[in-house]
Structure formats: structure tokens, C-alpha cells
C-alpha positions as CSV (number, residue, x, y, z in Angstrom):
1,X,-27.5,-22.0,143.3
2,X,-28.3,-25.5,143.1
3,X,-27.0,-25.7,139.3
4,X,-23.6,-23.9,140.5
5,X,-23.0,-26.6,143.4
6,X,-23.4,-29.3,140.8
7,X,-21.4,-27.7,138.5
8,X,-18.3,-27.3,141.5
9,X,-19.3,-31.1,142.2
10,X,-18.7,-32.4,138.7
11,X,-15.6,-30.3,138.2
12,X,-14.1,-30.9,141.6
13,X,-11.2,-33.5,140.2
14,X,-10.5,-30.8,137.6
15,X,-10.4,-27.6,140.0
16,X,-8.2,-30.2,142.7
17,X,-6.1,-30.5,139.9
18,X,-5.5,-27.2,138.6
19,X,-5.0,-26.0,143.0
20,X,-2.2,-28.5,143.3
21,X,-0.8,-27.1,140.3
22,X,-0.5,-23.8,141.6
23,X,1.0,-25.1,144.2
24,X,3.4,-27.1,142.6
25,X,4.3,-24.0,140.9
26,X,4.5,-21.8,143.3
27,X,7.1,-23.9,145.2
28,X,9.1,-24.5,142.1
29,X,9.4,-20.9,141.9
30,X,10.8,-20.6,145.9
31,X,12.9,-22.9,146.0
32,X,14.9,-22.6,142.9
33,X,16.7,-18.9,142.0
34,X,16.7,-19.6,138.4
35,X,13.0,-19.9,137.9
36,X,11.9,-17.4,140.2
37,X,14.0,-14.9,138.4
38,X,12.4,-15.8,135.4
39,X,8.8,-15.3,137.4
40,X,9.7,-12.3,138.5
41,X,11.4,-10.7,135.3
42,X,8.2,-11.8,133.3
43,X,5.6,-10.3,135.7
44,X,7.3,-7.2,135.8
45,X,7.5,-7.4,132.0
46,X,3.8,-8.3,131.7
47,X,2.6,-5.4,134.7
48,X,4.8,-3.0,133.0
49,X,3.4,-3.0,129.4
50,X,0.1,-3.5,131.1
51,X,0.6,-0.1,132.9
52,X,2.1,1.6,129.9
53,X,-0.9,0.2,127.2
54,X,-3.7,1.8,130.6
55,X,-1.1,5.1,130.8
56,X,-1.3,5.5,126.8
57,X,-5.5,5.0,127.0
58,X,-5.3,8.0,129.6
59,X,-3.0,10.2,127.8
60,X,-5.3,9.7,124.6
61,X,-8.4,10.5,126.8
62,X,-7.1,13.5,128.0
63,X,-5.3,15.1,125.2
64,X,-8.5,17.3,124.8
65,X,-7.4,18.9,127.8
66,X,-3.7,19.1,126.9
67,X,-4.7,20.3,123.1
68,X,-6.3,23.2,125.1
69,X,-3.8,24.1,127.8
70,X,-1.5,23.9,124.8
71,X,-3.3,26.6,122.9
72,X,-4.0,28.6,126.0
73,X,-0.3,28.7,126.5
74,X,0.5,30.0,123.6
75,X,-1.7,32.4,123.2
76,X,0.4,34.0,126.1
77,X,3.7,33.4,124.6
78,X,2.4,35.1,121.3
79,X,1.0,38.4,123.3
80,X,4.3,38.3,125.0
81,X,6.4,37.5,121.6
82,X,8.4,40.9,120.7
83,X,6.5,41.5,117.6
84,X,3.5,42.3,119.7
85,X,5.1,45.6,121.0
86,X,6.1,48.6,119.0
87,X,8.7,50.8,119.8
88,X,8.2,54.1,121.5
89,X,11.4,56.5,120.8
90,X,11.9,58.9,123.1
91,X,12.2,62.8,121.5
92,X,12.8,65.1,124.8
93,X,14.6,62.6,126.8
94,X,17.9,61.0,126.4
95,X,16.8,57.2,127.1
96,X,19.5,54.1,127.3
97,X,16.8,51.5,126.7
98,X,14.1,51.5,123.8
99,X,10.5,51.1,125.5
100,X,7.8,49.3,123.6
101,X,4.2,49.3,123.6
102,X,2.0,46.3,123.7
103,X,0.3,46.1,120.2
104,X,-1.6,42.6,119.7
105,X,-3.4,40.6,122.4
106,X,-4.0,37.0,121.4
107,X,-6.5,34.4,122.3
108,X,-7.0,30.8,122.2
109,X,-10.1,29.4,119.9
110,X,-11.0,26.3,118.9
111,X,-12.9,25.8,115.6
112,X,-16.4,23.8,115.9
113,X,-17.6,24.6,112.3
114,X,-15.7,25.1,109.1
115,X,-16.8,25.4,105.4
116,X,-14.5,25.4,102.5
117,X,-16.1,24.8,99.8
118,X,-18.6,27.0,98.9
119,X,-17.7,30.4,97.1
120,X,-18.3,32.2,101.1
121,X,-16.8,30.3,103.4
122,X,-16.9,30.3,106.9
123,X,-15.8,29.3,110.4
124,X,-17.3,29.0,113.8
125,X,-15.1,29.6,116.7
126,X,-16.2,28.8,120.6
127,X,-14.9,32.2,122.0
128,X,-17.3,35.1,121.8
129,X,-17.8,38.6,123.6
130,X,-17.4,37.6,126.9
131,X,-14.2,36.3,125.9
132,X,-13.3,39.6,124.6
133,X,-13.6,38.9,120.9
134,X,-15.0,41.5,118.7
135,X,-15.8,41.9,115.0
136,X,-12.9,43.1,113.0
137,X,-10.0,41.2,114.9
138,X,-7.8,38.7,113.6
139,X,-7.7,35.1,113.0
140,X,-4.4,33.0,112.8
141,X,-3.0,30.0,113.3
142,X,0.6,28.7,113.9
143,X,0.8,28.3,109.9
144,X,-0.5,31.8,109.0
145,X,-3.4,33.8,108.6
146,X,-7.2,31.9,108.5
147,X,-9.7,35.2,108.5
148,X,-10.9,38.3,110.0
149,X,-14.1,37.7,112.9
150,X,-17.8,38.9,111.4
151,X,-20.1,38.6,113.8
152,X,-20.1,37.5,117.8
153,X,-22.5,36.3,120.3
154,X,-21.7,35.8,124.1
155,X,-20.4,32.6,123.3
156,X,-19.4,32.2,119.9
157,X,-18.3,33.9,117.0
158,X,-18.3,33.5,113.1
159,X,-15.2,33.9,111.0
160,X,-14.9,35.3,107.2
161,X,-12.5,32.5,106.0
162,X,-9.6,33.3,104.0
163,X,-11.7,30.9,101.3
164,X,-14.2,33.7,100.7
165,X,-14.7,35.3,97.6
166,X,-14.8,38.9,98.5
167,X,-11.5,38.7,101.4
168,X,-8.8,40.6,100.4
169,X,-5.6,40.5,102.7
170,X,-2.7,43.3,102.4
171,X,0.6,40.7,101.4
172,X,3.9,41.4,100.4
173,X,6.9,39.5,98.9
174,X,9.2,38.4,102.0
175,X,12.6,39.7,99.2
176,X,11.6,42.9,97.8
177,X,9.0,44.0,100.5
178,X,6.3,44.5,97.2
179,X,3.0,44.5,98.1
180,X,-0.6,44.1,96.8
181,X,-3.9,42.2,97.4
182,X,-4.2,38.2,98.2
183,X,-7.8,37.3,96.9
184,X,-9.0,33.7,96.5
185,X,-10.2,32.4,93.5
186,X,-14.0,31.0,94.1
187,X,-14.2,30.1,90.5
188,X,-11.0,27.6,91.1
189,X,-12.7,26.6,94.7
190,X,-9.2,25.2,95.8
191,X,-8.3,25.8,99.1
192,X,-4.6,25.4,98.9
193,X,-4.1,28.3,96.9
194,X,-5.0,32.0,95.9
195,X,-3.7,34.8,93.8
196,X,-1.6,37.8,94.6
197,X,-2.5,40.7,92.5
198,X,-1.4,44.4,91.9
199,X,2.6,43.5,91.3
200,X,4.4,45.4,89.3
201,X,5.6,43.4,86.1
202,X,9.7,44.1,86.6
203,X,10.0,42.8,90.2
204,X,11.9,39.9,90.2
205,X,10.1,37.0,91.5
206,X,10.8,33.3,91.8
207,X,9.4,30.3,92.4
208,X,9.2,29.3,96.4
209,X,9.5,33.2,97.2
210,X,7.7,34.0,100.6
211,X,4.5,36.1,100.7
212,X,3.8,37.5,104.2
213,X,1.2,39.9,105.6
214,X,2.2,43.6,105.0
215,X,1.2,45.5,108.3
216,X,-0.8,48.3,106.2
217,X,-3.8,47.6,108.6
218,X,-4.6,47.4,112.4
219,X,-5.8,44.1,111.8
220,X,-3.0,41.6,111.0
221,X,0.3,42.0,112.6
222,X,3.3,42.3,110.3
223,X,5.3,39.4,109.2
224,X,3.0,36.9,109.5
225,X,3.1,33.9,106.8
226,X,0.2,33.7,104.1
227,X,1.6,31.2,101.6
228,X,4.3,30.6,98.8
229,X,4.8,31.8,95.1
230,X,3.7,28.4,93.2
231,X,2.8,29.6,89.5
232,X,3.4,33.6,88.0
233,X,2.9,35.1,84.5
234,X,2.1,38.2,82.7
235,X,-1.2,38.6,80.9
236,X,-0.9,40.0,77.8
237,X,-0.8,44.0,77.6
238,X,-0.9,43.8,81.6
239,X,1.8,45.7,83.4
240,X,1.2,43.2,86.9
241,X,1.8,39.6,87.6
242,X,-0.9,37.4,87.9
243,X,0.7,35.4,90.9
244,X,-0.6,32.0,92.5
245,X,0.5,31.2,95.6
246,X,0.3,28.3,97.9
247,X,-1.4,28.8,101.1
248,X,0.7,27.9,104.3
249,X,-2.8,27.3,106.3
250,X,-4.5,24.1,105.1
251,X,-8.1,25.0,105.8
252,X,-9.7,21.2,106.2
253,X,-7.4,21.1,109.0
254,X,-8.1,23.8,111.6
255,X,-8.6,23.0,114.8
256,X,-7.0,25.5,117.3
257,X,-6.9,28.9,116.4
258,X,-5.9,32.6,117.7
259,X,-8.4,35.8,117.9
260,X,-5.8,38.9,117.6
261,X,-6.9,41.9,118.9
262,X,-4.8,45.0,117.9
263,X,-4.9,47.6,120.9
264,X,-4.1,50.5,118.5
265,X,-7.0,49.6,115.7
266,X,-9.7,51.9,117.2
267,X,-7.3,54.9,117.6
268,X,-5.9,54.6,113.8
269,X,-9.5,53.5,112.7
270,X,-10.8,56.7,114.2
271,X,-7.3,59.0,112.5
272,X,-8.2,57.8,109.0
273,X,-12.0,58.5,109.3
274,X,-10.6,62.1,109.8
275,X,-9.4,61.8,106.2
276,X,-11.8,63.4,103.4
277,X,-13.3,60.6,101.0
278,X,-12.9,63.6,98.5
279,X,-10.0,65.3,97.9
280,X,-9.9,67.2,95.4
């Protein structure tokens, strides 16, 4: 205490000084328009990009929230999204409008472990049973299709990555509606592209053409984007195209994610166990 009264002692010329400057100032500023505009004009100026840089620091802070709200939200607008219903035609009853029934449920996930370079890959999600998610259900993003869920605890589940060495998706070509299996190459270990096997040698194919998923399972809905024809050829004495395409999901960046659940997957799981592994 004693140090800070000497202190305000030895200063006090300087801190008279710098009082009668404000207000010298500030009386310059009242009585003339031209200056206190410019005050004025200045502080609001300074205030507002002071607001704006604090309003910008919040809005960065809190785009964890939004990034999830975001997600949430359009999980609903996919489960809403027409190619979530199928139609339902009616046979005995003359109907003016077609009726659908609901087909996919999606959820909102967010990834909190991902690996994509091994020959197995797989991903973590933070949604798990008591969010409804079960083994066998889809995984997407808004770029296309990432993998099908393995196993689930209450809280979490794990995720057979597209980038997996024994995943084979249904895809067809977007022009000709040919299908056949997307596999990824482990042996390449890139995670931009994978190969489309099992078409037919005289479909015409080009360069840029679109690959989508097929529908012939419960699992993955129809229409849905898997990549782009990048590279095709045919092996010697093979009648199929060996066919590289471009992946439209970029697996080192998945955050947010969807969990589809097809509503119709147990009943046509269930039909096709009917069917005799041996017919002969």
C-alpha cells in the first residue's frame, strides 16, 4: 500500500496531466459538431467490430451445437424425403390418390473413431441400441454410402467401412441400370476409389458415368450415390469390365453420419430364408 501511494505521488504531474486532457477532450468534442461526429462515428465503428469479432468467437464455440441440430434435422427431412416411402397400389378399390408406405427411418450419428487404412476398416459411431440402432442397418452420409453397422452397445456402435476388404455393396450404372458388386481393393489401400465388378463387356460405359446403389437389398435404399467411373478395361479372355470408380464419400473426412433402418428388412429377410439353399 505504502509502495502504491508513492507510486500515485511521484506520478501525480503525469496523471494531472493526462485528467485535464480528457477533459480538454471531452469539451472539444461538445462543443464542436464536426469532431463529435467524428467521436461518435468512430466508437460506434470501434464497438461494432468489437461486438461482431465477440459474436464470431460465440458462433465458433457453439457450432458443435449447430453441427448437431443440423444433422438432427436432417435426419428428419431424409425419413420424410419421398424415396423413403414405397407405393402401395390399390387392387380391389378404385383409389384417386397413390398411398405410400414408410420404408427407411434415418438417424443422426456422429463419427468418434475412424480407420482407413488398414485392409478392415472401421468406424465408431456415438448412437447405439438405445438409440434404436441395430446391426445390419445402413450407414450414409450426404455424399453417399460409408458402411453397414456390426456390432452395438447401449451407447455406441461399430461400423464395417466401405474400406474393408470383404464389403461388397449391390451398385448399378445410373445410364443402363447394369448392376454388379462394388468391392474395395485392400491391396491398393486407397480410399478414394474401389472396383465395380460383374459387368457385362458390351455395355457401353464412359468415363464420369454415375454408379449408384441398386436397391436389391433391405439394407441401402435405392438411388443413393457410391462414386464415379474413373478408369475401365477388359482383361484378356474376360467377358466383364474390370471398372474403378471414384468414391463420392471421402472417408478421412466423416464426421456426421446417418444410421438407416429399413422397416421392411426383417419381413423380406424372413421371405427369402423360406427359400431352399438347394434347389435342385
Amino acid at each position: 500500500m505504502r509502495n502504491f501511494i508513492q507510486f500515485l505521488v511521484k506520478n501525480s504531474f503525469v496523471f494531472l496531466f493526462l485528467f485535464l486532457e480528457v477533459i480538454a477532450f471531452a469539451l472539444l468534442i461538445k462543443n464542436n459538431n464536426y469532431q463529435n461526429s467524428k467521436f461518435f462515428n468512430s466508437s460506434n465503428y470501434l464497438v461494432g467490430n468489437l461486438y461482431e469479432s465477440v459474436s464470431n468467437v460465440t458462433d465458433y464455440f457453439n457450432l458443435k451445437t449447430t453441427n448437431s441440430e443440423l444433422a438432427q434435422h436432417n435426419a428428419e427431412l431424409l425419413s420424410a424425403n419421398i424415396n423413403s416411402f414405397t407405393k402401395i397400389y390399390g387392387n380391389t378399390i378404385l383409389i384417386n390418390d397413390t398411398s405410400y408406405f414408410q420404408k427407411y427411418v434415418y438417424t443422426s450419428a456422429k463419427v468418434i473413431n475412424n480407420s482407413t487404412n488398414q485392409r478392415e476398416n472401421y468406424i465408431t459411431l456415438d448412437k447405439g441400441a438405445i438409440n434404436g440402432i441395430k446391426p445390419g442397418m445402413a450407414v450414409v452420409n450426404s455424399n453417399g454410402i460409408v458402411g453397414i453397422v456390426k456390432n452395438v452397445s447401449p451407447n455406441f456402435s461399430s461400423v464395417i467401412s466401405l474400406l474393408h476388404q470383404k464389403m461388397s455393396i449391390s451398385g448399378k450404372l445410373k445410364k443402363s441400370e447394369y448392376f454388379g458388386s462394388v468391392i474395395w481393393d485392400s491391396d491398393e489401400n486407397n480410399h478414394r476409389t474401389a472396383t465395380l465388378k460383374e459387368i457385362p463387356n458390351h455395355v457401353e460405359i464412359q468415363k464420369g458415368d454415375t454408379i449408384l446403389t441398386s436397391g436389391f437389398s433391405a439394407i441401402f435404399p435405392e438411388g443413393l450415390p457410391i462414386g464415379t467411373v474413373q478408369y475401365f478395361d477388359v482383361p484378356k479372355g474376360s467377358n466383364f469390365y474390370n471398372i474403378i470408380i471414384e468414391l463420392t464419400t471421402d472417408f478421412k473426412q466423416l464426421s456426421h453420419v446417418y444410421v438407416v433402418k429399413s422397416l421392411q428388412k426383417e419381413e423380406l429377410d424372413k421371405l427369402e430364408g423360406l427359400i431352399p439353399k438347394d434347389v435342385n
